[in-house]
C-alpha positions in Angstrom: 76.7 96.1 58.3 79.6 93.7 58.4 81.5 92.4 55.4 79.9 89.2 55.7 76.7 89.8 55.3 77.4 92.5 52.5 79.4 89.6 50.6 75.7 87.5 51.4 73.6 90.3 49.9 75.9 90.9 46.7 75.7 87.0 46.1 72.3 86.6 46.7 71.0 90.0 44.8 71.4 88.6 41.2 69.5 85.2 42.4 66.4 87.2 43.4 66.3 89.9 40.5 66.8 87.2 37.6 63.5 85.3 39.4 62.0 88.0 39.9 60.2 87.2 36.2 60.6 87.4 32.5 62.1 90.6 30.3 59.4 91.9 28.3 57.8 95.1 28.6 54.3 95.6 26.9 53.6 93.0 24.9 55.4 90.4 22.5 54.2 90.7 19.1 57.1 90.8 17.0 57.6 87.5 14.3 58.8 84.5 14.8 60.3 81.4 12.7 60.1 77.7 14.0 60.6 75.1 11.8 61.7 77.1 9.0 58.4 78.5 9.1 57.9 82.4 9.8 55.0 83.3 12.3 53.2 87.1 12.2 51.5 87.3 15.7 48.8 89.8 15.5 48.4 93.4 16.7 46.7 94.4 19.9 43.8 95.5 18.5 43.2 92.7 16.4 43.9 89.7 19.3 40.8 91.9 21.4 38.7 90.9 18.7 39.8 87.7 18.4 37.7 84.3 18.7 38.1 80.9 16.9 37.3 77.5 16.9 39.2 74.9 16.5 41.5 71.4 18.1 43.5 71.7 21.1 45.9 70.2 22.4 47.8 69.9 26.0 51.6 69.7 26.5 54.0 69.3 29.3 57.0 71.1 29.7 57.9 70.7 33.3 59.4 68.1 35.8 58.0 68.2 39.0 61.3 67.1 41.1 63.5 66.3 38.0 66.0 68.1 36.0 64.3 69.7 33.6 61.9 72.7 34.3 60.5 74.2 30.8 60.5 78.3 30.0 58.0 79.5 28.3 58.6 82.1 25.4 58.1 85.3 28.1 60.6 83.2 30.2 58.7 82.4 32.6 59.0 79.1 34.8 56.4 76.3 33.9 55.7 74.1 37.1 52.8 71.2 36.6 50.4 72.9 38.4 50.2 76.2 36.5 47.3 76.9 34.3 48.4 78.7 31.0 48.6 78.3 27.1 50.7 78.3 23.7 49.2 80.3 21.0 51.2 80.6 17.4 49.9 84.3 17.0 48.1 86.0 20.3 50.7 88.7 21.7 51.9 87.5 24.3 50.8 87.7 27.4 47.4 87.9 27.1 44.8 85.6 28.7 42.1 83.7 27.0 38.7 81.8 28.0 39.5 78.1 26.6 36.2 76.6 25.8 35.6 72.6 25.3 32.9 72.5 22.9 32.3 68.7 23.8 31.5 69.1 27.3 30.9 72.7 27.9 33.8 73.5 30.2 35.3 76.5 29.8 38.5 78.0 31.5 40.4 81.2 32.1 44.3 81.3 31.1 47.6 83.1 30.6 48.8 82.8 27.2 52.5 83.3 27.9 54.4 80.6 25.0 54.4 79.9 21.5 52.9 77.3 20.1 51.7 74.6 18.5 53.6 73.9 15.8 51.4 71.0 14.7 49.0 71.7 11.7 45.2 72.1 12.7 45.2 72.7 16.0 45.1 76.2 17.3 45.9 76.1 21.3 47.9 74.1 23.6 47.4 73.8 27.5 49.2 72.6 30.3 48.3 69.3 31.7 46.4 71.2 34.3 44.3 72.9 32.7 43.6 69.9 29.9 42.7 67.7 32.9 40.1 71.0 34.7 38.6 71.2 30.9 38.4 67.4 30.9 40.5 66.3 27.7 43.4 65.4 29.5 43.3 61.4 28.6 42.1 62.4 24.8 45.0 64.6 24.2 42.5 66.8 21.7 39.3 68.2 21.8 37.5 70.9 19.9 38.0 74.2 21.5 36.8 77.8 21.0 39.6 80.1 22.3 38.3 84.3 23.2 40.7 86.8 23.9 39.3 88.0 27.5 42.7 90.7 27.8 45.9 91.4 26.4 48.8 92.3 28.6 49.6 92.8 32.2 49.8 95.3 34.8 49.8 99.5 33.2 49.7 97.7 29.4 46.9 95.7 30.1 43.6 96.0 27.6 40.6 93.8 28.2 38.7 92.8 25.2 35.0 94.7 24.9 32.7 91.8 24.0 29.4 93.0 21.9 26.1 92.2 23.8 23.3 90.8 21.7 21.2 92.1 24.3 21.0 96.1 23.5 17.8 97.7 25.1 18.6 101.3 22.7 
């Protein structure tokens, strides 16, 4: 190979790896301060069996063609058209089924940042998926937020939901 392109690849190599995704094995559950405020996130086990209801929120932390382009805790780029979430105490990632309890729409998303950090509400979205659940130009709405799994590729659990249908 000649020393050009070898100089090409060496310079290039870094570039790809460090894009390549974020630097977290498993899952992200260890604590947390913001604020002066320190921040627990739960166990596995315990986000599987985890549902609540409460206000949600939607926040934007990426340009489109300007300067600034958001990471989210995991590190991972946020673009305006990703779907995905900030939970204060879900490991991380994990992905949840977002439910609007005002209109009935209900969404699937990768909880991959932490957040909010504003008292009473319990998830924020990305303008995307605000605007598919159909709160975008409210800003809030009440929400019920269900663990569907927790983790990705080999550490990857899904949540076993109870049926109120058992036939024995």
């Amino acid at each position: 190979m000649p020393y050009f392109a070898r100089c090409l690849i060496l310079m290039i190599l870094p570039w790809v790896v460090v894009s390549c995704g974020s630097s977290y094995h498993g899952y992200m559950s260890r604590s947390y301060t913001i604020k002066g405020e320190r921040y627990h996130p739960m166990s596995v086990d315990q986000a599987l069996n985890y549902s609540e209801e409460g206000i949600g929120s939607w926040y934007d932390e990426s340009k489109y063609l300007g300067f600034k382009r958001g990471d989210t805790s995991l590190g991972e780029k946020v673009m305006p058209w990703h779907i995905s979430a900030a939970h204060k105490t879900l490991p991380l990632p994990c992905v949840v089924k977002v439910t609007n309890l005002s209109n009935g729409k209900s969404l699937k998303m990768r909880v991959n940042d932490r957040g909010p950090f504003i008292e009473g509400r319990i998830i924020d979205v990305t303008p995307r998926a605000a605007s598919k659940l159909g709160f975008k130009k409210h800003g809030l709405t009440q929400v019920r937020v269900d663990v569907v799994s927790v983790g990705d590729g080999k550490h990857k659990r899904k949540a076993k939901r109870k049926s109120w249908f058992r036939w024995w």
